[in-house]
C-alpha positions in Angstrom: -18.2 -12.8 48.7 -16.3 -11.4 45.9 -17.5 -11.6 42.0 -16.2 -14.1 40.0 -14.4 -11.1 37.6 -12.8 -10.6 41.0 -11.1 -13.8 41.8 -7.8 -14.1 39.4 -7.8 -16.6 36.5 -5.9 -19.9 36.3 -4.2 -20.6 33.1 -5.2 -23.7 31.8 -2.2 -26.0 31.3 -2.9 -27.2 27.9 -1.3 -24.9 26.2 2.3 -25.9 25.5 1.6 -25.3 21.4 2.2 -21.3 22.8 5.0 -19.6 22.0 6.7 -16.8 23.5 8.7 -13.8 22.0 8.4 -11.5 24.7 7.4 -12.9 28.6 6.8 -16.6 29.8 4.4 -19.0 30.9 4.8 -16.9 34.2 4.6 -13.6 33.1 1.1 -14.6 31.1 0.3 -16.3 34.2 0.7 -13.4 36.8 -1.9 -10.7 34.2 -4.7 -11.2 36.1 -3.1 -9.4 39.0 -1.5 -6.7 37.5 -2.2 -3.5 38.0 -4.0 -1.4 35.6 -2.7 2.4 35.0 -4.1 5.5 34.0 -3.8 6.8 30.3 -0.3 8.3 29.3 1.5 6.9 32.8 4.9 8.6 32.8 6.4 5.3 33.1 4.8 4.3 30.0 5.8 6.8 27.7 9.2 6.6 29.2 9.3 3.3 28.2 7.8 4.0 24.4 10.7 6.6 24.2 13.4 4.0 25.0 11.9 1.8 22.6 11.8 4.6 20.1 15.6 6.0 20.3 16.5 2.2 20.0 14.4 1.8 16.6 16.1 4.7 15.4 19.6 3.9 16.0 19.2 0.5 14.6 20.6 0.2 11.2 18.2 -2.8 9.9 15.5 -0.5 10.8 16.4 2.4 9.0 15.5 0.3 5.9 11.8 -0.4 6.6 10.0 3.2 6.4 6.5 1.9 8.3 9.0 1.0 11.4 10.9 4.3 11.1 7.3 6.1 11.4 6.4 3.7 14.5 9.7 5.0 16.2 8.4 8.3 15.3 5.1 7.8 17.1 6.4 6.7 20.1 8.7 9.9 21.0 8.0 10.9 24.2 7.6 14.7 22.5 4.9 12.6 19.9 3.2 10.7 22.8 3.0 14.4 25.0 1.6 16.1 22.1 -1.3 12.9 21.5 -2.2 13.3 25.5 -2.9 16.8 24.7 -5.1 16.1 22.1 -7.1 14.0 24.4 -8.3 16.0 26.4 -8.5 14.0 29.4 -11.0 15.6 32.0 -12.2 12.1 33.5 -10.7 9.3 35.3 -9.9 6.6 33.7 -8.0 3.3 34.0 -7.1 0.6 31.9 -9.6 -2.4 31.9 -7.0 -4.9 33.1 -6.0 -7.3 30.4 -6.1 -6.2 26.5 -5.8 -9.2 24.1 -4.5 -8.2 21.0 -4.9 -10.7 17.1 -2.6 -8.9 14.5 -3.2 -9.6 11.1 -1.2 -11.3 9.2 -0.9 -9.3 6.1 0.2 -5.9 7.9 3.8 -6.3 9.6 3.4 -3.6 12.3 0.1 -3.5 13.0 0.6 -5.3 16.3 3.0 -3.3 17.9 0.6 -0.3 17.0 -2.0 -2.3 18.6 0.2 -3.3 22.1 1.1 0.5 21.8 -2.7 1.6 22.4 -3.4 -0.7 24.8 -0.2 0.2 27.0 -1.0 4.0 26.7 -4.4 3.3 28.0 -3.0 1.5 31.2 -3.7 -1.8 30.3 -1.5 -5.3 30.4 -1.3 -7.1 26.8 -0.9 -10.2 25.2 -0.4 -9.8 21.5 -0.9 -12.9 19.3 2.0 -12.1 16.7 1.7 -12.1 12.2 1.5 -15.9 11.1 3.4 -14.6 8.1 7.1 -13.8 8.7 8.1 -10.0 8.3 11.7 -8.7 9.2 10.1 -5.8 10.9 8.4 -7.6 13.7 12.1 -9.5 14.3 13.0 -5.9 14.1 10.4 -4.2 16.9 10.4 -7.0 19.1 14.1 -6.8 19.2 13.6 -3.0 20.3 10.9 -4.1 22.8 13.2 -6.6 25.0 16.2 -4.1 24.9 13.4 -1.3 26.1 12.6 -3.9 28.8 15.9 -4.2 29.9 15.6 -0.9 31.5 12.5 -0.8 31.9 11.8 -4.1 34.2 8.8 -2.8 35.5 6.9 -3.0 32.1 7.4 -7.1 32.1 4.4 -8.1 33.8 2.4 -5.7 30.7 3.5 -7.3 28.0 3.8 -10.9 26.4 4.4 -11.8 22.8 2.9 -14.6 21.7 3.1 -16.8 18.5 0.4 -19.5 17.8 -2.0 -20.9 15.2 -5.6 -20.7 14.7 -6.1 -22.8 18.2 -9.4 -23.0 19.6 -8.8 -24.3 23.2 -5.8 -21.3 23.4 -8.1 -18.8 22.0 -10.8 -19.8 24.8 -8.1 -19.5 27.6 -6.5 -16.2 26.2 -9.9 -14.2 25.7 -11.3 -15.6 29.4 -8.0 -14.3 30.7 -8.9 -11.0 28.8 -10.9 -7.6 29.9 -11.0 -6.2 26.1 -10.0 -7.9 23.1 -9.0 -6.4 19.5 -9.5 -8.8 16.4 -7.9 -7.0 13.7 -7.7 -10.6 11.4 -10.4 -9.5 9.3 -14.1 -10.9 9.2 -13.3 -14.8 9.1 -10.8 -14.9 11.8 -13.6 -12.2 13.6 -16.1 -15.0 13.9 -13.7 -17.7 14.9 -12.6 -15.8 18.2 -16.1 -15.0 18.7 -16.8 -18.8 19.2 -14.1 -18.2 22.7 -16.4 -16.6 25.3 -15.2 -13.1 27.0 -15.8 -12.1 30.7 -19.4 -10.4 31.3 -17.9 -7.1 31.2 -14.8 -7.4 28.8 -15.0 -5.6 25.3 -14.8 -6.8 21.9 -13.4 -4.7 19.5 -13.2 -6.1 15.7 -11.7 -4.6 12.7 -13.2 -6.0 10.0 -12.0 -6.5 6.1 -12.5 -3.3 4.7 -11.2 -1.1 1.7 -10.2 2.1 1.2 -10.2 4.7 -1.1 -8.7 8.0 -3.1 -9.9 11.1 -4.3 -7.7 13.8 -6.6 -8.7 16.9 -7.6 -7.1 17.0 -11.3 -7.0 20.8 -11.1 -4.9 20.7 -7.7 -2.8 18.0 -8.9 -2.1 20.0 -12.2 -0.6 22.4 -10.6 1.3 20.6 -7.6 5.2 22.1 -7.8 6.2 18.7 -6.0 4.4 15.5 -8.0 7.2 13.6 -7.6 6.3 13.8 -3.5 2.5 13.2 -4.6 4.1 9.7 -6.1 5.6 9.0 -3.1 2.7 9.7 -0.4 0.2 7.2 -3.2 3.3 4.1 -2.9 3.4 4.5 0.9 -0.7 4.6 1.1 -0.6 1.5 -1.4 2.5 -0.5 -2.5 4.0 -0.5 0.5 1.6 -2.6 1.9 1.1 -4.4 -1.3 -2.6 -3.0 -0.9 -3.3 -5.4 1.6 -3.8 -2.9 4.3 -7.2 -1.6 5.1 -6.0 1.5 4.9 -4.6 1.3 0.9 -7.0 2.6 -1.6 -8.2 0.7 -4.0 -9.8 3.3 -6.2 -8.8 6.2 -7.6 -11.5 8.9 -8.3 -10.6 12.6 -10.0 -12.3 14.9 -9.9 -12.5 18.5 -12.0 -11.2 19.8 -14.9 -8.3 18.5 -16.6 -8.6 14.9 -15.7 -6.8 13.2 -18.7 -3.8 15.4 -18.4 -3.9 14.6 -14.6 -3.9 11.4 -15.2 -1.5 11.0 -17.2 1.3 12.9 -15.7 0.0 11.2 -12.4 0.8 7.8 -13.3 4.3 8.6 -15.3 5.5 9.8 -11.9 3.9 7.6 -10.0 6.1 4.9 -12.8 9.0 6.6 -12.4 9.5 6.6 -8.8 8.4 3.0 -8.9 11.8 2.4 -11.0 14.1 2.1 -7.4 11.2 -0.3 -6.2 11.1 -4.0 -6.5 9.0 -5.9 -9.5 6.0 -7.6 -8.4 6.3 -11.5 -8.6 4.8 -13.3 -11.9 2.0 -15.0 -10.0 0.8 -10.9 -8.6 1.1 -10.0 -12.5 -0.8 -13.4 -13.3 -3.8 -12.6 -11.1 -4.4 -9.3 -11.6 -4.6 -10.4 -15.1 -6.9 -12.8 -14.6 -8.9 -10.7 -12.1 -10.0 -8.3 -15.1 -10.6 -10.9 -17.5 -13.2 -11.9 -15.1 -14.9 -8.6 -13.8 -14.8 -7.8 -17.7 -17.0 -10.8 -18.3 -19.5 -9.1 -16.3 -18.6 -5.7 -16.6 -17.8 -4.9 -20.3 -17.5 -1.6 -20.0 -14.4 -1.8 -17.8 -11.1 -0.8 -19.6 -7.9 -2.0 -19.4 -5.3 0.9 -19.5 -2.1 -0.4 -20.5 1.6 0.5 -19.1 4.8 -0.7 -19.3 5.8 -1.5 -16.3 4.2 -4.6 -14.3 4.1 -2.6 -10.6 0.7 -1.4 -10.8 -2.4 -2.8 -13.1 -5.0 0.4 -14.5 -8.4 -0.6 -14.9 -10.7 2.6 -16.1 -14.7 2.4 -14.3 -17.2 4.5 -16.0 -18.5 3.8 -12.6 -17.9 1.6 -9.2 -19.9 -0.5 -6.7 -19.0 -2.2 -3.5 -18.5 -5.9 -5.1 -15.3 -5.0 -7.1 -14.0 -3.4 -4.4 -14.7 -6.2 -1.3 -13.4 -8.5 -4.5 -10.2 -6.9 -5.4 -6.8 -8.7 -5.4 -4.5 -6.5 -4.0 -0.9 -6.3 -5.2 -1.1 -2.8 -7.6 -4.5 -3.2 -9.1 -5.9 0.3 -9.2 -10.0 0.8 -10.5 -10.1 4.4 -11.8 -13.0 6.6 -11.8 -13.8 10.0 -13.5 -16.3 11.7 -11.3 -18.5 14.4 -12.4 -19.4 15.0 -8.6 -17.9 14.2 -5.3 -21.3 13.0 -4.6 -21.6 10.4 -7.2 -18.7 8.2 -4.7 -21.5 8.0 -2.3 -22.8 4.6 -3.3 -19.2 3.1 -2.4 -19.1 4.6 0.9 -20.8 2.1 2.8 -19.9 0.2 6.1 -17.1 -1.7 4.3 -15.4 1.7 3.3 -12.8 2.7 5.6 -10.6 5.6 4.7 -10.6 8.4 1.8 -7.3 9.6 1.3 -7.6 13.1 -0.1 -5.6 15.3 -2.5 -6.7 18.9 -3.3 -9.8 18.2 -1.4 -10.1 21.0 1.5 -11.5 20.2 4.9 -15.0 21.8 4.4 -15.6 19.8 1.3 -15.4 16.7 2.9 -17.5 17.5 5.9 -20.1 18.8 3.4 -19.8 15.0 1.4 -20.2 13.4 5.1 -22.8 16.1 6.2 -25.1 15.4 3.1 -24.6 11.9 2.3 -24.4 10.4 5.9 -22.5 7.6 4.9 -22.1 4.1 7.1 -19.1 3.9 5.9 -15.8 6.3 5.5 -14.2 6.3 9.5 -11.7 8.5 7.9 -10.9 11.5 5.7 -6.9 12.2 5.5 -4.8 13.7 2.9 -3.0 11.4 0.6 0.2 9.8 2.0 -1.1 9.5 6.1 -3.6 6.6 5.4 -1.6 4.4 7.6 -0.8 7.3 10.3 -2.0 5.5 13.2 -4.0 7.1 15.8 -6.1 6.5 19.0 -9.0 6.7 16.7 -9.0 4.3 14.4 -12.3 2.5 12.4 -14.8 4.6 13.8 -13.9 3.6 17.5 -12.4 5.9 20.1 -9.5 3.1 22.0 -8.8 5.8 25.1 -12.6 5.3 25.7 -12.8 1.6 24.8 -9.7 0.2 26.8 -10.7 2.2 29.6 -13.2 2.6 32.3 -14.2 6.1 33.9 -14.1 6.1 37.4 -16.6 8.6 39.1 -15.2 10.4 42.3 -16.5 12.7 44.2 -16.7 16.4 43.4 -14.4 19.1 45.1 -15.8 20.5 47.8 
């Protein structure tokens, strides 16, 4: 008699609300019997590279930066070189059928997230943004022309577009072997109310923030700050500091702090000149958001500038509230660290990344060595917080959207 995980999965037919920007009703249908494959399948990463040489030919493309550096990921040369790193020395195949939430605030998040889950052999439905970017017009484009010669990839991929649904959440995750929430903690503990199969996996990436450290000395004497300007926008403004990834808090460290400072934030003004202005209601609540923490927290200063693209608030120190609290949209808390150390209390499970500058690799293994933090999945240098990877908020996806088969030895 064959387990019920066994027997393939009728979609219920109550969910015409569902729609489609890559695959059908069919397609969505016919998951349950696809095939899983093993990591890195040649006719996967032949398929990310047709996708990729199509991104980069495309002229609308070429204006968004965060899908230039997706195409870039998905080289076939890229995608190699990431195998490698892997290591692979077991057997593994895909769990069957990945179900993918993209945020809404992060425009290429989900193809980042359908990329993982093909590369780990597994079939994907990927609930789209609910907020309307011209990038993911942009990569889906790229992904149906990839499909055109590439038919074979169809049954592993469908596109969906819906709202906040319970009865189609319920039919998507029992349809699903693994499932990635990457809404945040509220939309986390809706799709937690849909059951999963006995032996799928939940994977959740909560709200988090991130943060930056700068050694004034190293910055001081940086030949190129005007690159050191533009690595801070793409970690922050590029994502209007919505992302996980963008810090929030800017800590120095070292001698010379003041001079660093300043010079740091005249470039950082001056290459913000080609960018656009944030909207009035962004400059309104930032506003607003200080006069409130001040209320509070009188030893908070305002740092003035004139320009509205970015909003300098001075800390003699920082705690976890006024960073799970912060608005977003250029406001930057600024701390003047005696010690690396002294960041510790902010490092907790809500802290995601540390972008670095002038920080070498032993230092920060000696900050995680002797403060053990629950907190802080990531230490990169400044301008790669958003470089995805297979590793990503503490959890390993090769290991996670895949199961190890044991064979026998050699003989």
């Amino acid at each position: 008699m064959p387990r019920s995980e066994d027997v393939a999965i009728p979609m219920p037919q109550n969910i015409d609300e569902l729609g489609y920007r890559i695959g059908d009703a069919e397609v969505l249908e016919g998951m349950n019997a696809v095939k899983p494959r093993v990591p890195f399948a040649t006719e996967v990463v032949d398929f990310l590279h047709c996708f990729s040489k199509i991104l980069l030919r495309d002229g609308q493309a070429r204006e968004h930066s965060d899908v230039i550096s997706l195409a870039f990921w998905c080289r076939k040369a890229a995608l190699e070189n990431m195998k490698q790193q892997q290591g692979l020395t077991s057997f593994l195949l895909g769990r069957g059928v990945a179900f993918h939430v993209a945020p809404s605030n992060v425009a290429v998040n989900f193809a980042y997230s359908l990329v993982a889950g093909l590369l780990t052999g597994n079939a994907n439905i990927v609930r789209l943004p609910s907020r309307p970017f011209i990038q993911v017009d942009i990569i889906c484009r790229a992904f149906a022309q990839a499909l055109q010669e590439h038919e074979a990839m169809r049954p592993y991929i469908c596109l969906v577009e819906y709202g906040h649904q319970p009865h189609i959440n319920n039919a998507l995750s029992a349809l699903s072997h693994a499932r990635l929430i990457w809404g945040g903690d509220k939309t986390i503990a809706l799709l937690r109310q849909s059951p999963l199969r006995p032996r799928a996996v939940d994977i959740a990436f909560a709200d988090r923030y991130s943060i930056a450290v700068i050694s004034a000395e190293h910055y001081l004497a940086a030949e190129n700050k005007v690159r050191v300007a533009e690595d801070f926008y793409n970690d922050t403004l590029l994502s209007d500091q919505q992302a996980c990834t963008a810090p929030k808090l800017v800590v120095w460290l070292g001698e010379g702090k003041a001079q660093a400072q300043r010079l740091f934030w005249q470039h950082f003004q001056d290459y913000l000149v080609a960018k656009k202005t944030p909207e009035a209601v962004t400059v309104v609540r930032n506003l607003a958001h200080f006069c409130e923490q001040v209320l509070s927290k009188p030893a908070l200063k305002y740092i003035p500038a004139s320009t509205s693209q970015f909003f300098r608030v001075n800390a003699p120190s920082v705690d976890v509230s006024m960073l799970e609290s912060h608005p977003g949209g250029g406001y930057f808390y600024e701390w003047l660290a005696e010690d690396i150390n002294d960041i510790a209390a902010v490092c907790g499970e809500k802290c995601q990344t540390m972008a670095t500058f002038g920080l070498s690799a032993r230092q920060a293994q000696d900050f995680i060595e002797h403060n053990r933090p629950c907190g802080v999945d990531r230490i990169v240098p400044l301008g790669q917080t958003m470089n995805f990877s297979l590793r990503w908020d503490g959890y390993d996806l090769l290991q996670t959207l895949t199961r190890t088969v044991t064979l026998p030895a050699n003989e």
